[in-house]
C-alpha positions as CSV (number, residue, x, y, z in Angstrom):
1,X,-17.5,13.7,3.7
2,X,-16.5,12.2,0.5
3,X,-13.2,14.6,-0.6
4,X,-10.5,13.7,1.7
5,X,-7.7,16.0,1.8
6,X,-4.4,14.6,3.5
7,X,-0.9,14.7,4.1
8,X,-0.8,11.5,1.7
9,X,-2.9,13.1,-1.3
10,X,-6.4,14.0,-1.9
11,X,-8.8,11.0,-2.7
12,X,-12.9,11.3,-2.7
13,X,-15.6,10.5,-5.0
14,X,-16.6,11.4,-8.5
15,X,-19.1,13.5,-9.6
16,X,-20.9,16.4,-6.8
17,X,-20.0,19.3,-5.5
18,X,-16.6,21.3,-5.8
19,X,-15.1,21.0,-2.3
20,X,-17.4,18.2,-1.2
21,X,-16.1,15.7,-3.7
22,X,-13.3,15.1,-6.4
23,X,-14.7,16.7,-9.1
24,X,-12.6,18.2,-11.9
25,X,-11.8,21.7,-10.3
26,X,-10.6,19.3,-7.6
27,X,-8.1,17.6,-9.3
28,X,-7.1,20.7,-11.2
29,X,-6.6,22.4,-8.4
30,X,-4.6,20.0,-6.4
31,X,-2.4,18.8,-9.4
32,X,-1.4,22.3,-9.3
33,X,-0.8,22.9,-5.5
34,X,1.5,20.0,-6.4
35,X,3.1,21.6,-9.5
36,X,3.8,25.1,-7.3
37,X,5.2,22.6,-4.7
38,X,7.6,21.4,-6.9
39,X,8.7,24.3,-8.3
40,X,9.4,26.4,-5.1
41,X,11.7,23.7,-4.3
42,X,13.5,23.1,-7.1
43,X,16.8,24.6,-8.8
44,X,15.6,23.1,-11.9
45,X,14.4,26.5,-13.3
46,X,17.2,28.3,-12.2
47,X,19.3,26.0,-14.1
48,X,17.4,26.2,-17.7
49,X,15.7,23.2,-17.3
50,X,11.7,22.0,-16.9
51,X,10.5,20.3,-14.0
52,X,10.3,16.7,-15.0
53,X,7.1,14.3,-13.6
54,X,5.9,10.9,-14.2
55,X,1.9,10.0,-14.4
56,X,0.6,6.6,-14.1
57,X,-3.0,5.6,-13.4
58,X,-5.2,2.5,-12.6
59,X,-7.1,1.3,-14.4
60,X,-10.7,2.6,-12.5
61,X,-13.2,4.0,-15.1
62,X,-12.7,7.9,-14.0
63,X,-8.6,7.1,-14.4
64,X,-8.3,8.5,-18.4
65,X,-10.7,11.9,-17.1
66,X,-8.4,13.3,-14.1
67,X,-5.3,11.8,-15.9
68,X,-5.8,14.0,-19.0
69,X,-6.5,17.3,-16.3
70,X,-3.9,16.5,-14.0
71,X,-1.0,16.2,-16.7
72,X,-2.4,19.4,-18.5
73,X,-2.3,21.2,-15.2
74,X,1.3,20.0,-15.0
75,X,1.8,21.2,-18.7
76,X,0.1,24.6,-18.4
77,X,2.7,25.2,-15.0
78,X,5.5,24.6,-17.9
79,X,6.4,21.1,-15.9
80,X,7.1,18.4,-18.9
81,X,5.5,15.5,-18.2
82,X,6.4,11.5,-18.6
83,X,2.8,9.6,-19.0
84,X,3.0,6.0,-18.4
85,X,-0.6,5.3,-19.2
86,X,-1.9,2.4,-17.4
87,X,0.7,1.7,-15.0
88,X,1.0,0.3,-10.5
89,X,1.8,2.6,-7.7
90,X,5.4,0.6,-7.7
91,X,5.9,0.9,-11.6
92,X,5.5,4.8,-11.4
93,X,7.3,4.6,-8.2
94,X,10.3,2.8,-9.7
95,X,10.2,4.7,-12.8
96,X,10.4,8.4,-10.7
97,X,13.8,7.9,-10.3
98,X,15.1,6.0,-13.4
99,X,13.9,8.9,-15.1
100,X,15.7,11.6,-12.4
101,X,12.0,13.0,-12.3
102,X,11.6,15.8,-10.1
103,X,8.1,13.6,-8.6
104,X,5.6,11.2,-9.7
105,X,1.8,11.2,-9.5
106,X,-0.3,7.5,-9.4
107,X,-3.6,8.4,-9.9
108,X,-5.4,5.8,-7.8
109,X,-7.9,5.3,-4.7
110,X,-5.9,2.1,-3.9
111,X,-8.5,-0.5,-2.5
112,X,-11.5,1.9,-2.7
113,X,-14.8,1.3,-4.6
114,X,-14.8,2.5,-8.5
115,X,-16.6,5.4,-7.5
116,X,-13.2,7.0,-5.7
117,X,-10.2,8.0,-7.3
118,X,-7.3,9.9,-6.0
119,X,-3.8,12.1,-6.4
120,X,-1.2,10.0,-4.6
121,X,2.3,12.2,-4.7
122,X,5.5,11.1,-4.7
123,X,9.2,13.3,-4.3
124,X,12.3,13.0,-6.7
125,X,13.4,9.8,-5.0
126,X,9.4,7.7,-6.2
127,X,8.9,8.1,-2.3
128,X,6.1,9.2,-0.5
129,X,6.0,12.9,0.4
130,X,7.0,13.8,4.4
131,X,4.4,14.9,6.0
132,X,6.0,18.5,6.4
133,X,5.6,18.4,2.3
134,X,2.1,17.7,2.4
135,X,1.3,20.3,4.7
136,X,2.9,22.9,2.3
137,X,1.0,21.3,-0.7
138,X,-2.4,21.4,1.2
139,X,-1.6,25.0,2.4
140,X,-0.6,26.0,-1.0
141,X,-4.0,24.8,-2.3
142,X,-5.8,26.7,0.2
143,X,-4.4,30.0,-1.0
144,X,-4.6,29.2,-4.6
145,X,-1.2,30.3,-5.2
146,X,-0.5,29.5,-8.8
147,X,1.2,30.6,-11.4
148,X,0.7,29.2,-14.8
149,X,3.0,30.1,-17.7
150,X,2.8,31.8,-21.0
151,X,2.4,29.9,-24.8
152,X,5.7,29.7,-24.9
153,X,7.0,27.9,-21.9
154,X,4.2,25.2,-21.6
155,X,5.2,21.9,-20.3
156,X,5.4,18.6,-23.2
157,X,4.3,15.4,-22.9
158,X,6.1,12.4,-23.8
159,X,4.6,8.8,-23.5
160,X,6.3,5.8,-22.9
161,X,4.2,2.3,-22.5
162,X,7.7,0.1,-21.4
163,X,7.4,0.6,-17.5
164,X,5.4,-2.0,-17.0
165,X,8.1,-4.6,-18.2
166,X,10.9,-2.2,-17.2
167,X,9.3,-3.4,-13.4
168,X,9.3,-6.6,-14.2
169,X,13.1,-6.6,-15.4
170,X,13.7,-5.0,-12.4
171,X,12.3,-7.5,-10.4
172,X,13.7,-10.4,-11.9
173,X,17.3,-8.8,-11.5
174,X,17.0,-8.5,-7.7
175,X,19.6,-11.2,-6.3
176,X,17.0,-12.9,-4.3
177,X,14.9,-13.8,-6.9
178,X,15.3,-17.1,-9.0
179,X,13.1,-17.3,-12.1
180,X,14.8,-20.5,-12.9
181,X,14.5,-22.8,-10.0
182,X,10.8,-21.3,-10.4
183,X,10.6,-22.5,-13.5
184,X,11.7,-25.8,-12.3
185,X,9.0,-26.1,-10.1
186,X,6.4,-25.9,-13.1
187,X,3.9,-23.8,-10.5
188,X,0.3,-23.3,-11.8
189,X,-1.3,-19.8,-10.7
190,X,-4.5,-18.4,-10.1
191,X,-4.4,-14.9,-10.5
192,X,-7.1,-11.9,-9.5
193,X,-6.3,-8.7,-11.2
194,X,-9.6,-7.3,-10.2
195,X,-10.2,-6.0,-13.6
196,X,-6.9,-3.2,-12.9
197,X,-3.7,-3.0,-14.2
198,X,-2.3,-6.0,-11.9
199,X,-4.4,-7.6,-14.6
200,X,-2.0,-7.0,-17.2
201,X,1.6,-7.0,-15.4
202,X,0.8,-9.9,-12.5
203,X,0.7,-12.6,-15.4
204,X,3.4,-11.3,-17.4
205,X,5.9,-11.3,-14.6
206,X,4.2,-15.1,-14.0
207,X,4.9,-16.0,-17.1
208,X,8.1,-14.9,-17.3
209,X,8.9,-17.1,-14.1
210,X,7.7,-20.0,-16.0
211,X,4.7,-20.2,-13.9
212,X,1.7,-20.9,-15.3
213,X,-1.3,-18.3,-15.3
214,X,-5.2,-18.6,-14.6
215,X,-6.5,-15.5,-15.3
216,X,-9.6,-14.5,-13.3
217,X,-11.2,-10.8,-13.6
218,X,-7.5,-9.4,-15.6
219,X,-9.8,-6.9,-18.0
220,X,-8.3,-4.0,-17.0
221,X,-12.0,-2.4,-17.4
222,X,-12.0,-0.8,-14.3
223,X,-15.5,-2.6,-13.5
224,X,-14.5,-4.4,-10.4
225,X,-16.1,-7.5,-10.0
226,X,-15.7,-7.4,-6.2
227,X,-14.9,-4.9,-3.5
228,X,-11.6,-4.3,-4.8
229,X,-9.6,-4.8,-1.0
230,X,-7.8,-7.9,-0.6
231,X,-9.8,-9.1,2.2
232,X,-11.5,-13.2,3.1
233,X,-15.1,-11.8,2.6
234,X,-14.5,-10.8,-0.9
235,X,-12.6,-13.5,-3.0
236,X,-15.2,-16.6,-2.6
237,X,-14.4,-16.7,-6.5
238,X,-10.5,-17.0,-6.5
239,X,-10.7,-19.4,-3.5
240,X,-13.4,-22.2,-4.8
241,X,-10.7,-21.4,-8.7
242,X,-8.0,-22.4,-6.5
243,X,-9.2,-25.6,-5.8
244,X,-11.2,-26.4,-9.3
245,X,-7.7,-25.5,-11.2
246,X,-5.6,-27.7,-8.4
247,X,-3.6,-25.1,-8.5
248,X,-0.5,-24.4,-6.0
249,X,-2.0,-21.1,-5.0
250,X,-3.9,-17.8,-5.8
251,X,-2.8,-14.2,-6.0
252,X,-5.1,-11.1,-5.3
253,X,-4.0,-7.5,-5.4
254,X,-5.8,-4.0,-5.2
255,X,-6.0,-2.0,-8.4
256,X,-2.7,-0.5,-7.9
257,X,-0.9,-3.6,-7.1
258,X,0.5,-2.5,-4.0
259,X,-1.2,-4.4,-1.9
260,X,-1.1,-8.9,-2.2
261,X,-2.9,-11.2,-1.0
262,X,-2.1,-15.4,-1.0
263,X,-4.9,-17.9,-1.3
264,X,-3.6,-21.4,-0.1
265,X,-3.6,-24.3,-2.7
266,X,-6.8,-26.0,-0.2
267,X,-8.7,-22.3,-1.5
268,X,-8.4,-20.8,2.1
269,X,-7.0,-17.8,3.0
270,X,-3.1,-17.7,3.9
271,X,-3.6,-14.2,4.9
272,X,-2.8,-10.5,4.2
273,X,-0.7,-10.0,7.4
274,X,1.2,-13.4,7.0
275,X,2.3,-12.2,3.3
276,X,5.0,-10.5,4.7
277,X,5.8,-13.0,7.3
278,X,6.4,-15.0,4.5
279,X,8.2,-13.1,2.4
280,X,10.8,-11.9,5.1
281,X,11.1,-15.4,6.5
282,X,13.1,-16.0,2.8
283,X,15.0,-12.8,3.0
284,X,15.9,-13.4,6.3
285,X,17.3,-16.7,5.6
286,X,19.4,-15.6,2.8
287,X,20.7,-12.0,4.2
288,X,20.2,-11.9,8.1
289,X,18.7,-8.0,9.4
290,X,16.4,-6.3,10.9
291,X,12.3,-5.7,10.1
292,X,9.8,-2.8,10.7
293,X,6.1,-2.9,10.4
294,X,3.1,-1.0,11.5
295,X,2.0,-1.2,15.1
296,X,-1.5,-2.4,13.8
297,X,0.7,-5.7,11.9
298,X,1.2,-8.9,13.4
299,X,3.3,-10.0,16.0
300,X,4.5,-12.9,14.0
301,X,7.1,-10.7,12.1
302,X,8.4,-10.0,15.3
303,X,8.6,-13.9,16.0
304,X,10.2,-14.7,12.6
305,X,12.9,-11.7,12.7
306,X,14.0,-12.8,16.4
307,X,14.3,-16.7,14.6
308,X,16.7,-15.6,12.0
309,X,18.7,-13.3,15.1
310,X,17.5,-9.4,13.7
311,X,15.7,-7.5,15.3
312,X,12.2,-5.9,14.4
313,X,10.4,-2.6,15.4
314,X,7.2,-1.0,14.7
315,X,6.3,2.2,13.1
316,X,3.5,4.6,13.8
317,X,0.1,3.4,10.7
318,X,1.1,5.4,7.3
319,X,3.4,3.8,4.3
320,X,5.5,7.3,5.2
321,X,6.5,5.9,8.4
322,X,7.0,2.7,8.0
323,X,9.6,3.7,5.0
324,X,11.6,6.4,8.1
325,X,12.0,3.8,10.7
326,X,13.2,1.4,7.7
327,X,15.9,3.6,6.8
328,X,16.5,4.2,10.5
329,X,17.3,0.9,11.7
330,X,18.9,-0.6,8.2
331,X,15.9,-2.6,8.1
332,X,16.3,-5.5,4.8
333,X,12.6,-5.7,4.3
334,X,9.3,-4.8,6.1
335,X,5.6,-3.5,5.3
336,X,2.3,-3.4,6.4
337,X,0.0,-6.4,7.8
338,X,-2.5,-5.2,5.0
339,X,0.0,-7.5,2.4
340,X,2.5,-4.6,1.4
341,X,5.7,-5.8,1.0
342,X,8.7,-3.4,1.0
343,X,11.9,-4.5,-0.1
344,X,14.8,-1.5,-0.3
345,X,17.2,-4.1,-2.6
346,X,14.3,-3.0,-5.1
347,X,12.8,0.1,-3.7
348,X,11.3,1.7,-0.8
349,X,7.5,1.7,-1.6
350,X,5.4,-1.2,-0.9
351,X,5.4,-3.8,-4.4
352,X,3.0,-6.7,-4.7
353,X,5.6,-7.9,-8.0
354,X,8.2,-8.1,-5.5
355,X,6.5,-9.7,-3.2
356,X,5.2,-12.0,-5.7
357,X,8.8,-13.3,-7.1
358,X,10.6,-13.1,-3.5
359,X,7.3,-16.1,-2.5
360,X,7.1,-18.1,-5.8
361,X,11.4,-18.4,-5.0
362,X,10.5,-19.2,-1.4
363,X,8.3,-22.1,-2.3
364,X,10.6,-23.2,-5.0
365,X,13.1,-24.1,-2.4
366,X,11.1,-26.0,-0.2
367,X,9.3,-29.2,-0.7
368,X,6.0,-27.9,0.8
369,X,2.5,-26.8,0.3
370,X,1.2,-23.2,0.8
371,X,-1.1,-24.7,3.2
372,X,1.9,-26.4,5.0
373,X,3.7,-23.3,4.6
374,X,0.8,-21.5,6.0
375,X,0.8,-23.7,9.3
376,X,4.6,-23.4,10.0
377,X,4.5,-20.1,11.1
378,X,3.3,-18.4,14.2
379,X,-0.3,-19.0,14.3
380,X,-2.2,-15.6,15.4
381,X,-5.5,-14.1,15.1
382,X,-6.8,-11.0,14.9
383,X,-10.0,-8.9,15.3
384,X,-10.5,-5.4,14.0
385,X,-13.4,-3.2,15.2
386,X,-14.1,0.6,15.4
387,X,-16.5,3.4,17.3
388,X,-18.5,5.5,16.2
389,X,-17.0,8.6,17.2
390,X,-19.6,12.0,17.9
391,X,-18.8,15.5,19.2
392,X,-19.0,14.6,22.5
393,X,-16.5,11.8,22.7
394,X,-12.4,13.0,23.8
395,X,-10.6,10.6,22.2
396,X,-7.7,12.1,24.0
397,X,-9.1,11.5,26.9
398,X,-9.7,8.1,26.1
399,X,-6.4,7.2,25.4
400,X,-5.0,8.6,28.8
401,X,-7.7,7.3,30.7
402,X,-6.5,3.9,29.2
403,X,-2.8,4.2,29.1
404,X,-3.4,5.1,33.1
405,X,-5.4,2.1,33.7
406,X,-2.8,-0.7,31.8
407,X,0.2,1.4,32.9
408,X,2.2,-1.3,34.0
409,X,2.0,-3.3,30.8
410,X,4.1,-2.7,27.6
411,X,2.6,0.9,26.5
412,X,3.4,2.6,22.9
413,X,2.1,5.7,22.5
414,X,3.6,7.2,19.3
415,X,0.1,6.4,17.2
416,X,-2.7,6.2,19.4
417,X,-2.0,3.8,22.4
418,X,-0.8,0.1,21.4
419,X,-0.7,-2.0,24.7
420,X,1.5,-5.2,24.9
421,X,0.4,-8.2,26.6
422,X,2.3,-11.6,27.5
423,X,0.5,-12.9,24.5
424,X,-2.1,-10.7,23.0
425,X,-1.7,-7.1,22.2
426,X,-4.5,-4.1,21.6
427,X,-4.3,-1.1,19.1
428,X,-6.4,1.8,20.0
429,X,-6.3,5.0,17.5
430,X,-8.1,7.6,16.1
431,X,-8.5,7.1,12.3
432,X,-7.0,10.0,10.1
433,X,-9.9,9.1,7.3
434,X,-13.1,8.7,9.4
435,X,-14.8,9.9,12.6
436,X,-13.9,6.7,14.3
437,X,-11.8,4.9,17.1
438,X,-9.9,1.9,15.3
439,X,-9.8,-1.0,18.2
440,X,-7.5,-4.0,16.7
441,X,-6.3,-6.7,18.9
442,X,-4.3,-9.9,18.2
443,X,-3.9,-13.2,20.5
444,X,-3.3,-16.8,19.7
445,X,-7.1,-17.6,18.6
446,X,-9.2,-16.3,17.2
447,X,-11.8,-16.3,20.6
448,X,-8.9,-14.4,22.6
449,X,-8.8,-12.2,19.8
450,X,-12.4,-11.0,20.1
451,X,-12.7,-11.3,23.7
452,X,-10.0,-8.6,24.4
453,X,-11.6,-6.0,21.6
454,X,-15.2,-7.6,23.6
455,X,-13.3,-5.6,27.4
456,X,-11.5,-2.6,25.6
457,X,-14.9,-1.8,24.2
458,X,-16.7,-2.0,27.1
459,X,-14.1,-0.2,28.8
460,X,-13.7,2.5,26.2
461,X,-17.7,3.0,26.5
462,X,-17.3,3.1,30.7
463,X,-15.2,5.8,30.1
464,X,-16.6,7.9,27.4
465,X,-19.6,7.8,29.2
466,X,-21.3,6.2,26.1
């Protein structure tokens, strides 16, 4: 199945079937679940005023085609409409409420191949939708409930091309952040846009730090020159530019730059799930809290918050719920291992800019190498497999047949079933995108790392009877 219809937003391939993938009746027809969403919610109309949203896209080739039907869905609901243009997921979530927008729309599939594209929806706040709101937009869409409006109440348009360096103002204002002792440090860069808008506003905000920029694959074309996620087996280019440049380090994000990546000034990897080790070790430092990630994220978070006396939890997999035990627990920064940094000084939505500035200020202030930076935190390792799931497999059953058998060991069970070891953990959950058990594991090497997903397998297979 290539149409993917979610709490989150509705993401699938281009081109084929109505229903099967996103074609335009798709989009159309989802922008306006979303419109009717907004409006049975809102006192705006009551009050004599339009629905207000803001529209941003990446820069994938299908971007300008379900950009121009999902803002003239908006406009024919008589919702006015803010269009950013090329834009991030951060910038359009940053500009949601700046604007007092009643939501926000980044049209993006994230890390996905150029083929995908999607609707990601965001409330008044430039938050993620609960997941009680996206089961009213899905069931609204189901029903086809719209209601468009006459010629005389159709929504307007109004372009404005500044967000991008609104963002970066932004960022540079944060307290934490010091372009000038940056700037000091006369950093050189090697940056991979993979031809999408990080392209464009990852160099500017370098630049504007005093840092300067090697610009690999920054045509924001939409052609990406890789697979587009952030992870070791796809950036052999940025790692041997690293080195050829002798530059201090590399930067990768997805196409909607919400996602970063480090490569180490020696071109190796310094790891998607130790970006926001990294970043929170310098928060930390300066303003002492508490962390959340995801219970699929690295333990070494949990290491560096218990260094710097806070005190760090994890959240069920999703953005969403990462963001609800943030707010929960007064939590100063957190993420997701996949190198989303989430900083509520700035905003809660995971912002590789952020996460870029709150790093290059790290390393200004110490007298060390990426690669030594790299090696002074909490050295894990981690494997990440998955099963085939078919008709006959219970996951459920799975789960409790496992949760029985390690029951005396630390057990989470709020996403799946996370067991905690003395010094390795395993994840075990059903993914919500394809018919397949996720099995992720983390011990100090790499070897204990496979060896544990090796026995869950085998034991998940035992009982499944497969």
């Amino acid at each position: 199945m290539t149409l993917i219809k979610s709490i989150s937003g509705i993401r699938g391939t281009i081109g084929g079937k109505v229903g099967d993938n996103l074609t335009p009746v798709d989009a159309v027809k989802f922008a306006s679940a979303y419109g009717t969403f907004l409006k049975e919610g809102s006192g705006a109309l009551e009050n004599g005023r339009k629905l207000l949203v803001v529209i941003g896209r990446d820069a994938r080739i299908s971007g300008p085609m379900i950009h121009n039907l999902v803002i003239n869905t908006l406009v024919g609901l008589g919702i006015d409409v803010i269009d950013l243009g090329l834009s991030t997921t951060p910038t359009v979530e940053i500009a949601v409420p700046l604007e007092k927008a009643d939501g926000g729309i980044i049209l993006t599939a994230s890390h996905n191949p150029k083929q995908w594209n999607a609707l990601k929806l965001l409330n008044s706040k430039g938050e993620f939708l609960s997941g009680k709101d996206g089961e009213r937009i899905l069931e609204i869409a189901d029903a086809e409930a719209f209601d468009f409006v006459d010629v005389d109440s159709l929504g307007e348009v109004i372009s404005n091309d500044a967000y991008m360096d609104i963002h970066i103002d932004e960022v540079l204002n944060l307290p934490l952040v010091d372009a000038d002792a940056v700037a000091k440090r006369k950093f050189k860069v090697v940056v991979d846009g993979v031809n999408s808008s990080g392209g464009i506003i990852i160099p500017k905000l370098l630049e504007q730090m005093g840092v300067e920029c090697v610009k690999l694959y920054c045509e924001p074309n939409g052609h990406f020159p890789h697979n587009p996620e952030p992870l070791k087996e796809h950036l052999g280019d940025i790692c041997k530019l690293v080195v050829e440049e002798k530059a201090d380090f590399g930067i990768v994000v997805d196409p909607d730059v919400d996602r970063l990546a480090f490569i180490s000034n020696d071109g190796e990897m310094f790891g998607e799930e130790y970006t926001l080790v990294a970043c929170a070790d310098y928060v930390l430092s300066k303003t002492p809290g508490n962390t959340v990630s995801n219970m699929s994220s690295s333990r070494a978070l949990r290491d560096i918050t218990n260094k710097h006396q806070g005190n760090y939890q994890a959240s069920a997999v999703g953005e969403v719920n990462v963001v609800a035990l943030m707010k929960e627990t007064n939590a100063i920064i957190g993420g997701e291992g996949n190198g989303g940094i989430i900083y509520p000084e700035s905003h809660y939505g995971r912002d590789s800019l952020v996460g870029v500035a709150l790093f290059l200020t790290h390393l200004a202030n110490l007298e060390v190498t990426v690669a030594e930076l790299r090696a002074s935190y909490p050295q894990y390792y981690m494997s990440k497999n998955k099963i085939e799931l078919t008709p006959q497999i219970d996951v459920d059953a799975i789960l409790i047949a496992m949760t029985e058998k390690y029951k005396n060991e630390d057990i989470t069970s709020i996403d799946g079933v996370k067991i905690d070891f003395a010094s390795e953990w395993v994840h075990l959950r059903k993914s919500n995108t394809e018919p397949i058990i996720r099995i992720y594991t983390e011990a100090p090497t790499q070897a204990a790392a496979d060896a544990l997903a090796i026995r869950i397998i085998v034991e998940i297979k035992a009982v499944a009877g497969i």
